[in-house]
N, C-alpha and C positions, 0 to 999 in steps of 0.2 A: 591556638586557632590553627587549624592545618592550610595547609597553601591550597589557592584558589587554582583547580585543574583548567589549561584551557580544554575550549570546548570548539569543532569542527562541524560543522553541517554540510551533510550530503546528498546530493539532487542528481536525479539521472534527467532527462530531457529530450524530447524530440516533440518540435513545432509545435510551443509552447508559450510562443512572443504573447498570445494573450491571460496570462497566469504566471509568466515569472518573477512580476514583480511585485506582485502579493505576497507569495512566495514568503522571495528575497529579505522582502519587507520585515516579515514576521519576525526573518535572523537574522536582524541585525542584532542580536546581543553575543552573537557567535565572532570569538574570534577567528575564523577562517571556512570561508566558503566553499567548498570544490561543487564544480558543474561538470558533469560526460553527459556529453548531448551525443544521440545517436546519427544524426544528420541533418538539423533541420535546415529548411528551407523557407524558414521565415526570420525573423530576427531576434530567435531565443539567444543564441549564442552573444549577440551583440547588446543586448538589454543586459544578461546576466554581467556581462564584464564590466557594464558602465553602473552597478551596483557593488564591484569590488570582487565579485566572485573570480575563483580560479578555473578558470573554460579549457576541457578538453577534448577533445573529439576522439570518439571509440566507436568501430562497430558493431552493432547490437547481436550478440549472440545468446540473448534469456535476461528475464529481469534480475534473477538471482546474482547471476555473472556481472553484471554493468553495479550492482548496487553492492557488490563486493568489490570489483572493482576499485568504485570513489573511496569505498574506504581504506579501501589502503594506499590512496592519494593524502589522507589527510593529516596534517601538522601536529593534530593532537591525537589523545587516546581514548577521549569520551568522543564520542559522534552524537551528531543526532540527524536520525538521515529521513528526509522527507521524498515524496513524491512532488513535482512541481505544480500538481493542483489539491496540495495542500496547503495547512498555514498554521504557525502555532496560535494560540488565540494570548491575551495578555495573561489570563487567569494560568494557563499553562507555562506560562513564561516566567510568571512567578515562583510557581514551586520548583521551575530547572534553578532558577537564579538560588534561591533558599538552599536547596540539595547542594548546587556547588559551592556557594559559600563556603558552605560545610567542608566541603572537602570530598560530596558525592562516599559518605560515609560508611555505607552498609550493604550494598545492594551492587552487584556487576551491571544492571540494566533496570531499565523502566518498563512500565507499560501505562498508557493511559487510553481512556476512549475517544474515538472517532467518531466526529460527528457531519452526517454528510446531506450537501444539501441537494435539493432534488424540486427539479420546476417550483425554485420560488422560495422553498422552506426547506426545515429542516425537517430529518427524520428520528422521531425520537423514540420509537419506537421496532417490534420486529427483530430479524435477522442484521437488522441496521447500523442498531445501536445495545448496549453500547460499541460494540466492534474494538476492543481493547487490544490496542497495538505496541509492540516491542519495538521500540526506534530508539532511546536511550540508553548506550550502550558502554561498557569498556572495553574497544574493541580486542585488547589483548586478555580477553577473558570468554569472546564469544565474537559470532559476527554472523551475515549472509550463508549461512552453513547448510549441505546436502546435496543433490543433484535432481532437485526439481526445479525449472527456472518459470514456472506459476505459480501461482498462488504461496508465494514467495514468505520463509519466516524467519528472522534474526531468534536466536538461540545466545545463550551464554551457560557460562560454567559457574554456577554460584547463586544465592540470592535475588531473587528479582522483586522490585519497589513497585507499588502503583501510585499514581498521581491521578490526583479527579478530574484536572482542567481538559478542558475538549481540543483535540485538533480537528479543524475544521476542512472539511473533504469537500471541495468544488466538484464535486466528480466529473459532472456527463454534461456537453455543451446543447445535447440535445437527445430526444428519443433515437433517431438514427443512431446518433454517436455511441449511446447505451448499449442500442441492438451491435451495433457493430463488431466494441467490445467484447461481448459475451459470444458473440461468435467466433474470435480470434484466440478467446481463453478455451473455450468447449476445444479448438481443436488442439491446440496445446496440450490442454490438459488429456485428454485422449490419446495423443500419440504420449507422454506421458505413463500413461496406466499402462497402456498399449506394451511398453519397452520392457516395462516394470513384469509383465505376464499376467497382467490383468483383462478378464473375460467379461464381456459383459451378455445380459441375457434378455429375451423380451418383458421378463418381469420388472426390469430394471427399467426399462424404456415409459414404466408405469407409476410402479408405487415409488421411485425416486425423486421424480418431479412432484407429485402427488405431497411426501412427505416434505419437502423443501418447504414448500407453496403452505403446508399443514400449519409445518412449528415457526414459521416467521408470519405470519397474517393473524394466524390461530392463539396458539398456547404463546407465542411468544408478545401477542397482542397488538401487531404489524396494523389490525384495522383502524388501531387510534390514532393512526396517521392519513386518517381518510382516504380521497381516491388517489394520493401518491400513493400510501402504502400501500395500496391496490395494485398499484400499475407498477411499482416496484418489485413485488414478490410473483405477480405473475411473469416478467420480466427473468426475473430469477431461477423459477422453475424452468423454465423454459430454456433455460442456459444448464439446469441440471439433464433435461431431456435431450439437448444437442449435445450433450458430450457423451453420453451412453451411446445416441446413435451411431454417432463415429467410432466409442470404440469399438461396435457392435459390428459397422463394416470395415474398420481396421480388422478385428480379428477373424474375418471373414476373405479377406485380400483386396479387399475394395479400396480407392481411393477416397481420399474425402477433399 
């Protein structure tokens, strides 16, 4: 039987006193926590410590950057690194505990899907779900890798596993909170493309949103999640249409 790997979870944070301890919760099978909180100004920092976690304070230069960061704060070499309005669910917590057992046997990293809930329920359908994400990793085989610090993607060198069980995505405290979001990503991701010498055109301002809104409602059958998946994918669109417009007056000399 090969030796049991420890295992490290890793949470980036800022003003999150009401989610961290769900969280936390989830990992407690993790032997070692690390937290980098960007600043908060409520009592994330203080909740996460009185659950055991390792609290540090950085300031936020890209999600990319802060979620590579924690990992290379932590003790061990498998990570499992979360958002802190995420949460492992049991069923997923099973198949980590079984893999490690093992000895995390075959595979540099995981992915499983994401399941996120949305005024009330969940979304099972759409551009939604299943949203299969890389968060189980060996970090000395891959990790936080590239220089975009949106729409953020862990990579490894070798094999990657998938597991069925769900992690569950608290996302949005509220529609604001959604809208706001997607506002703060559109311009990210903008200046982004923007940097990269990407152009964008009025066609784009069209049939992009257009297509987004298509294949998650449409083909991807987003309606079976009634009027959330309604107000999701229009929501969505509409985040692919603010960020063509910015790059569109980025590359134009415009401010956004």
């Amino acid at each position: 039987m090969p030796a049991r790997p420890g295992l490290s979870a890793c949470i980036i944070t800022l003003n999150e006193a009401d989610r961290i301890d769900a969280c936390l919760e989830s990992l407690a099978f993790c032997d070692d926590i690390v937290v980098v909180d960007s600043g908060s100004t409520d009592d994330t920092r203080e909740r996460a410590a009185a659950r055991g976690a390792r609290v540090l304070v950085r300031a936020f230069d890209g999600y990319r950057s802060q979620k590579d960061y924690a990992v290379g704060l932590a003790a061990n070499d498998w990570v499992l690194c979360l958002d802190a309005d995420e949460r492992v669910t049991p069923a997923l917590r099973a198949e980590i505990e079984r893999e490690r057992d093992n000895g995390f046997p075959t595979y540099a990293g995981y992915r499983f899907p994401r399941l996120t809930e949305y005024f009330g329920a969940f979304l099972r359908h759409g551009n939604a779900y299943p949203d299969r994400v890389l968060r189980l990793f060996d970090r000395r085989r891959g990790g936080w890798r590239g220089d975009r610090e949106i729409h953020e993607h862990a990579s490894v060198d070798g094999p990657v596993g998938s597991l069925r069980g769900d992690l569950e995505h608290d996302a949005y405290r509220s529609l604001g909170d959604h809208l706001t979001r997607m506002d703060r990503y559109a311009r990210m991701m903008a200046m982004h493309m923007h940097a990269q010498g990407r152009r964008a055109h009025l066609f784009n301002l069209f049939a992009n949103p257009f297509w987004r809104f298509a294949r998650g409602y449409v083909l991807r059958a987003g309606f079976l999640d009634g009027w959330r998946g309604l107000v999701y994918a229009l929501v969505k669109s509409n985040y692919v249409r603010q960020k063509f417009i910015k790059l569109w007056l980025l590359n134009r000399g415009y401010p956004i």
